[in-house]
N, C-alpha and C positions, 0 to 999 in steps of 0.2 A: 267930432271926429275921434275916433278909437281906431286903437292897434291892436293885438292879441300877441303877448308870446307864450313858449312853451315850452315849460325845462324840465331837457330829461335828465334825473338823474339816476342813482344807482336801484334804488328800489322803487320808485314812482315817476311820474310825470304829474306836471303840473302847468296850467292853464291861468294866465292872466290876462284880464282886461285893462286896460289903460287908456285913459284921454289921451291924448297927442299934447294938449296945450300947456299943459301942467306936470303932468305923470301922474296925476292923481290914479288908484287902483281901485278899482271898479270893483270887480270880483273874480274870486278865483276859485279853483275848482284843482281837486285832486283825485288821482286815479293811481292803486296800486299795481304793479304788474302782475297777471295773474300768477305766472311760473316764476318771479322771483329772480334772483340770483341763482342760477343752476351751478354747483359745486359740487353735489353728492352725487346722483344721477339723472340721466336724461328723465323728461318727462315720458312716462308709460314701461318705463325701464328698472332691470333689478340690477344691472351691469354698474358697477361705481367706478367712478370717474376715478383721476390719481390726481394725486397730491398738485396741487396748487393752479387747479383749472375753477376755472370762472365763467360761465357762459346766460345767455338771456337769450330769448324768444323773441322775434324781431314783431313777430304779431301783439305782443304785448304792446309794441310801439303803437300799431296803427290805432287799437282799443283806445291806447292815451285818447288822440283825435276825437275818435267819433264820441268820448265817453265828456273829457273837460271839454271841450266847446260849447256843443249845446247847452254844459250846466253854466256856464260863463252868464250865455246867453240869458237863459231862463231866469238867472239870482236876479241880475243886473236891468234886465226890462231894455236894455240899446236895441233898438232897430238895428238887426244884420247890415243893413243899407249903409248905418253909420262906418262900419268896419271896414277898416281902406287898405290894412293888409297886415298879413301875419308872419310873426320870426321865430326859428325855434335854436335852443342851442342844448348840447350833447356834451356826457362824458366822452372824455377821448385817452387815449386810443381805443374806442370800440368799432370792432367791423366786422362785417358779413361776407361771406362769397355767396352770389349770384346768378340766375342766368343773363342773358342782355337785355330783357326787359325788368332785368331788376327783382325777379321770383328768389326770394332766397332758397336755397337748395333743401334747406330745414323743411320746407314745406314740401319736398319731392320725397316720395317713397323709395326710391331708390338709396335715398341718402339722409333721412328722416334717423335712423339708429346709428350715423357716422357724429362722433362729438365735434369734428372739424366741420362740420355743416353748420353749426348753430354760429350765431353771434357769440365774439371773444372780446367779453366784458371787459373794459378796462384792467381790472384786477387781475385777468388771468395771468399768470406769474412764470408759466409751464413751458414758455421759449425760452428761458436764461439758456441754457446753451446754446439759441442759433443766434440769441443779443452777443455772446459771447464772442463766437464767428465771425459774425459783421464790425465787431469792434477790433479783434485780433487783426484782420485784416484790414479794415480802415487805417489801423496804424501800419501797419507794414509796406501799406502803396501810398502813405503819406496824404491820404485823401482831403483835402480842405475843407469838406464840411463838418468835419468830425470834431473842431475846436469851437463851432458854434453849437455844440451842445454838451459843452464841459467836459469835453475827451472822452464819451461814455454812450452808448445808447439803448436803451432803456428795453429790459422785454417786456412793456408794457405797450412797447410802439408798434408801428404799420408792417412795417419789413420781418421784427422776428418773429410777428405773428404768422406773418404770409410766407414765410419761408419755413416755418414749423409744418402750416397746414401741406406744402408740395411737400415734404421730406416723412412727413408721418400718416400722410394719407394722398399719395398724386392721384387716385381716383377724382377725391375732390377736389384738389385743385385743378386740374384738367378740365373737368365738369365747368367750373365756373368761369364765366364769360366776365363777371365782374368779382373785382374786391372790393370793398369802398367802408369806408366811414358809415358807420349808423348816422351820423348826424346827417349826410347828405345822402343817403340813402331814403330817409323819411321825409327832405324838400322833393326828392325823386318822385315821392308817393301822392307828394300834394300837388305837385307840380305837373308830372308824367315827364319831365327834360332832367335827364341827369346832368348835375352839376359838379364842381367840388372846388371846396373852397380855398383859400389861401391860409387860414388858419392849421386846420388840421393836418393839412399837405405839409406846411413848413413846419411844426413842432414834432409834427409824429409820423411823417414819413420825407427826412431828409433832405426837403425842396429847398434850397439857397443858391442865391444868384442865377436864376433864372429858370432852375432846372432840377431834374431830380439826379439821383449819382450814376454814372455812364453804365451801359450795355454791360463795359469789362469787368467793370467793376460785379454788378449783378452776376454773370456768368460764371467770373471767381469762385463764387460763393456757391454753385450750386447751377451747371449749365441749362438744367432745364429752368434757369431763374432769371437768365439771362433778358428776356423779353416780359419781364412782370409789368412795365410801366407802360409798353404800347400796348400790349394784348388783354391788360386786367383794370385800367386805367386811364386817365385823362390828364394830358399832358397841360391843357386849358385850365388856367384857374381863373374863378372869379371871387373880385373882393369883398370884403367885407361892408356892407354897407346896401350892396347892389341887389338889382332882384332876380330871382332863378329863375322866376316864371309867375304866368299868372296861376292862380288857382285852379284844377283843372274842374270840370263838369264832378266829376266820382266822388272829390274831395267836398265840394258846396255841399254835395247830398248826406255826407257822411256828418259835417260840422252845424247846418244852414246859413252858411255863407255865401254872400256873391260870389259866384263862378268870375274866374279872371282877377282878383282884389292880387297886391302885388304879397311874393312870398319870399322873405328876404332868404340869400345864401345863409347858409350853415354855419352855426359861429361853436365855439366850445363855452361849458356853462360857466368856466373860471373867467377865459378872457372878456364875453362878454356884460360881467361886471364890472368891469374898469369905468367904462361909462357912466355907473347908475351914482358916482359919488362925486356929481358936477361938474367934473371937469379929467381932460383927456391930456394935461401937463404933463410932463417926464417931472418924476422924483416919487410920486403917488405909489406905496406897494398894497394892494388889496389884498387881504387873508379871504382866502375863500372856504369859510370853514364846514367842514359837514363829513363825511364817513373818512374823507381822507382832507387835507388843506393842499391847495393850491395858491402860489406867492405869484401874481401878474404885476408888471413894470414897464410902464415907456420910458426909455433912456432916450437920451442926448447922442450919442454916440454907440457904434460898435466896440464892444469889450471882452473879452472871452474870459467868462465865469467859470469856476469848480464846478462842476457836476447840473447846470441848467439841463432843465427839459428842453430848450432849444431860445435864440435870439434870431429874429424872423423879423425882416422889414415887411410891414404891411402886416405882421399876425394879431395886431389889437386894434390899433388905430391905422388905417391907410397910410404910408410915405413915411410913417416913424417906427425906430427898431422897438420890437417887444419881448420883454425877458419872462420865462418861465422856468420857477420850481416849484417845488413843492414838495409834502410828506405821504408818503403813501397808506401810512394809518393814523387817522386821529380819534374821532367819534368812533370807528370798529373797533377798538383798543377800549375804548370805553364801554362798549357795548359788551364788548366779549367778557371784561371782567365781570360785568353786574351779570350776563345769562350763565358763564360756566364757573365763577368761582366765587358766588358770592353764598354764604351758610343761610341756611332755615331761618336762624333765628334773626338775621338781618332785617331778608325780606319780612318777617313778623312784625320786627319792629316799626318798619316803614308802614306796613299798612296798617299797623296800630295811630301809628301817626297820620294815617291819610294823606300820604304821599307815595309817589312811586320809588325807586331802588335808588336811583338816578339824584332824584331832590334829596330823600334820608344822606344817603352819603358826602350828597353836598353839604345839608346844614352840619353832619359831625366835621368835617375837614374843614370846612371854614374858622373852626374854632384855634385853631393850630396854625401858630408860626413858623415859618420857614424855617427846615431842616428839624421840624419836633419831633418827627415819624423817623428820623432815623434813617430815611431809606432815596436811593437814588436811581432810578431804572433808566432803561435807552428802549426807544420810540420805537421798535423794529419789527413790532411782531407781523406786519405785514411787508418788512422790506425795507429799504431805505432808498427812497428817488432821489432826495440831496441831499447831501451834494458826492454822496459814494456812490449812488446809483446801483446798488446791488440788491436784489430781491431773497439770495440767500440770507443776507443778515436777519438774525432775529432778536427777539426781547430779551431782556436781562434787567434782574431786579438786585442790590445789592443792600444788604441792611437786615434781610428778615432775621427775626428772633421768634422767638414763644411767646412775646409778648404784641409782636403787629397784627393789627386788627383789619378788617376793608377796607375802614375809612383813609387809614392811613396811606394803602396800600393805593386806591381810588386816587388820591391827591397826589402824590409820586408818578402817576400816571400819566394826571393832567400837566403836572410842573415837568415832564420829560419830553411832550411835546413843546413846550414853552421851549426849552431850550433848543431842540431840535429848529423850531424857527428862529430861532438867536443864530443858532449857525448859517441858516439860510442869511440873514441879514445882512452878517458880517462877511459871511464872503463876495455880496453884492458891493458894499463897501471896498473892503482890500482889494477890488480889482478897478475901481474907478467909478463906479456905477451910483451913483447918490442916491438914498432913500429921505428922503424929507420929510413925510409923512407912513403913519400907520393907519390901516383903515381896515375894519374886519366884516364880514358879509357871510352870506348861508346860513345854516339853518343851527348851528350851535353858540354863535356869538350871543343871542338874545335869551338863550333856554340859562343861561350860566354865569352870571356878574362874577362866581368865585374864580371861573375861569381867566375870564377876560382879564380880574387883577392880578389874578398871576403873570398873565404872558407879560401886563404893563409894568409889574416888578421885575420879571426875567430878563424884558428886554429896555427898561428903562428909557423905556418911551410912551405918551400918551399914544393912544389905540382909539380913534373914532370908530366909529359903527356910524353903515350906511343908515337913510330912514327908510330905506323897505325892509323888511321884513321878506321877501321874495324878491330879490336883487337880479339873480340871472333871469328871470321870466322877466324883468322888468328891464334891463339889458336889450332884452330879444326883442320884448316890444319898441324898443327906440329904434332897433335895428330895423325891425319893419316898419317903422315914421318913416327914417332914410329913404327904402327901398319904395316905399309908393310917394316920395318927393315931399315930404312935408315939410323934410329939413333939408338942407342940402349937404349937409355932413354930418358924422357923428356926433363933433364938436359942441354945433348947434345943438344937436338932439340932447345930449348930455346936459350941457348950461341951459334948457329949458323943463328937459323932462326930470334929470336927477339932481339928487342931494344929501348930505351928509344929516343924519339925525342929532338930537341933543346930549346923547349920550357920548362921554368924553369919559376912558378910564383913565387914569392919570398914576404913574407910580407912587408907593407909599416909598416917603425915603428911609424907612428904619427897616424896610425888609431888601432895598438893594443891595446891599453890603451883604447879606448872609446868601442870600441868590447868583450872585456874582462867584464866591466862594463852592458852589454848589454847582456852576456851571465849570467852574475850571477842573472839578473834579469830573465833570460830564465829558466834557472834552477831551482826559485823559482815559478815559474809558470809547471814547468815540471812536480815537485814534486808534488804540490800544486792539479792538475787535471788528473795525471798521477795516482799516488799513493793511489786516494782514491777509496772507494766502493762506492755502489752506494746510500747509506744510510747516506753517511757521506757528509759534503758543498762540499768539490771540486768534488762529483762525480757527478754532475751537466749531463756531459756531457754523463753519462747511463744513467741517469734519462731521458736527452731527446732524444738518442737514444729509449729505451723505448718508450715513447709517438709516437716515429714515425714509430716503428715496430708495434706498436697496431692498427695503421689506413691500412695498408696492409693487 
């Protein structure tokens, strides 16, 4: 018996098989999205986008489908017959407006050259004023849900997105009969039942204790906003674990699977890793490492943390609270150094070596002890999700001279992330919240051992690494075990199908001491650019945000 999941993330999907008995991974299958991360301009378009829009093609999603299935199929030699059902999970906050059977409005001519029609990638950064709005007022009507996500809410969520699209385009949002999550947008497609899940709802669009934030509250903010959750929405969630529907007939034909096979609810691609490393205990913090990190946690208790993405009973594991933070750049911090500022003669060197930009820089900076380079930067270049929550903040490098090289610069990089989840840790800790273990997953923990001992020096903890190697597809697939009854909770699925690998980083003790020194200086600078407004020295860096949104 086999499951299939299928994780979407920022630039691809990805398709696994998996036994049910074991977890063993069968085969998998990759599909990049055709149009990418849309950032500069629409597809077919000379018209450019403005500063810190992020968008994707919902059809790229479906392509995922029909394109990793069948190769699943074909590697692996399983009889479709064997395949008892399939789970997908999704970056979040991503979502589309609709009509009510679910047509994204991207694909109507009408509304085909409007950038509020496409899908608003997670990344998209371009609501901080109406995140702004929602928070300003959250505080002022004293709203209670507003401390379950660290006093702050994110423009990377449900609300400032849907309240950007009415305020900067009401055609379309008018137009649209639905908003929803990519993630349960695409069970919708497999399925033909819209659903939506408990996950997404409660970290990125405000659902606690039972409900989403009232009529007045909504209407506050923007009257014709007033009615977003009955008219754009489903007040109905279902959990994590359950199934949205069977397969419908369109989907068998598109994948070659049994029509009807169960298709679990929509899970997100961070939380649904927690699962893949044995066990579903409170204290486990999973790194979910790949273009940005995501920090997932079952606690013991309700606790209200600095700056989470939200603590959501029911958003990991059913009946227990679930904490999320995260960095909103890691791996794109790394990327973007090696594509725009790395010199001719680097990459030369590297392919003299026969490696790529990425390995060359690693073997130079591995040779170098903490604090050799001189240099100390902050995490920001795409924002800061924890625990400031601010998408204005940006990068900052301290140290250069005439004499810093990539390499150095490269490794400053990575140790700037390390610290940045140091803070994440520690304000889990200072608020009651126990971390017990480290555990790291996605797609950069295994590309980078120099990494990995950094963050175990930073943070002065050993750092497991799960054994997949494709953790959230492996995730998904346990979630679809659940959903067509193999197991009868996560728990089970977890303690049979997942497990921690051999790999155990473990801190060098002659480089904590100087790391330690290294972060107290980070943390002064954290504070120093993080904490202030835009009026005051260190808010230097809205000040020139500003200046650079004025010439757009």
């Amino acid at each position: 018996m086999y499951t299939i999941g299928i994780d979407y993330g920022t630039e691809s999907g990805r398709a696994l098989l998996v036994r049910v008995s074991d977890g063993a991974e069968i085969a998998t299958a990759v599909h990049a999205y055709g149009d990418g991360v849309i950032d500069e301009r629409l597809p077919g378009s000379e018209q450019r986008l403005p500063p810190d829009w992020a968008l994707q093609n919902p059809d790229d999603y479906v392509e995922v489908v029909r394109r990793t299935v069948p190769a699943v199929l074909r590697e692996s030699g399983v009889d479709p017959a064997e395949v008892v059902g399939v789970g997908i999970d999704f970056t979040a906050c991503t979502m589309l407006p609709t009509t009510a059977d679910g047509t994204p409005l991207s694909r109507l001519d009408a509304y085909r050259g409007n950038p509020h029609a496409w899908v608003k990638l997670w990344k998209h950064h371009a609501a901080q004023p109406h995140a702004d709005r929602i928070n300003e007022l959250a505080r002022e009507r004293g709203e209670s849900w507003l401390p379950r996500y660290g006093g702050k809410i994110s423009s990377e969520w449900f609300f400032s997105k849907a309240l950007q699209i009415l305020e900067e385009a009401p055609e379309v949002y008018h137009a649209a009969d639905r908003l929803i999550e990519a993630a349960d947008w695409i069970v919708w497609q497999l399925t033909g039942v819209e659903t939506r899940n408990t996950c997404t709802a409660g970290y990125k669009a405000m659902h606690q204790d039972g409900d989403f934030p009232s009529r007045d509250y909504f209407a506050a903010l923007d009257p014709a906003f007033a009615d977003v959750v009955d008219d754009k929405m489903l007040r109905t969630l279902s959990p994590l674990g359950a199934s949205a529907g069977g397969l419908s007939e369109e989907a068998a034909a598109w994948t070659g699977l049994p029509a009807g096979i169960a298709v679990a609810v929509a899970n997100v691609d961070a939380h649904v890793t927690l699962p893949t490393t044995g066990t579903v205990e409170p204290g486990t913090m999973v790194m979910i490492m790949g273009t940005s990190t995501c920090s997932v946690l079952v606690g013991e208790a309700l606790h209200d943390v600095e700056g989470m993405c939200g603590t959501v009973v029911g958003g990991i594991v059913p009946g227990q609270y679930g904490y999320e933070a995260g960095q909103s750049g890691v791996g794109d911090i790394f990327a973007w150094f090696v594509e725009h500022a790395v010199p001719a003669e680097t990459r030369a060197a590297a392919a003299e070596a026969g490696l790529d930009v990425h390995g060359y820089l690693t073997g130079e900076a591995s040779r170098q002890r903490p604090g050799e380079h001189g240099l100390l930067a902050l995490d920001w270049l795409n924002g800061n999700r924890s625990v400031l929550v601010d998408v204005d903040l940006s990068g900052l490098i301290v140290g250069l001279t005439l004499a810093t090289r990539p390499a150095d610069i490269y490794r400053a990089l990575i140790e700037a992330t390390a610290y940045g989840q140091r803070v994440i840790v520690e304000a889990f800790e200072a608020t009651g919240v126990p971390v017990r273990t480290l555990v790291a997953a996605g797609g950069l923990p295994g590309k980078n051992p120099m990494m990995m001992q950094i963050y175990a020096d930073v943070l002065d903890r050993p750092i497991h690494l799960v054994a997949s190697t494709q953790a959230p597809a492996l995730g998904s697939a346990m979630h679809a075990a659940v959903a067509a009854e193999v197991y009868p909770d996560i728990a089970a699925a977890a303690e049979a199908m997942g497990r921690l690998g051999d790999v155990v980083y473990t801190p060098i003790a002659e480089n904590v001491a100087p790391y330690d020194q290294l972060y107290r200086d980070y943390r002064y600078l954290h504070d120093l650019f993080g904490r202030s407004t835009r009026d005051e020295p260190g808010g230097v860096m809205k000040r020139l945000r500003a200046l650079r949104g004025a010439h757009h």
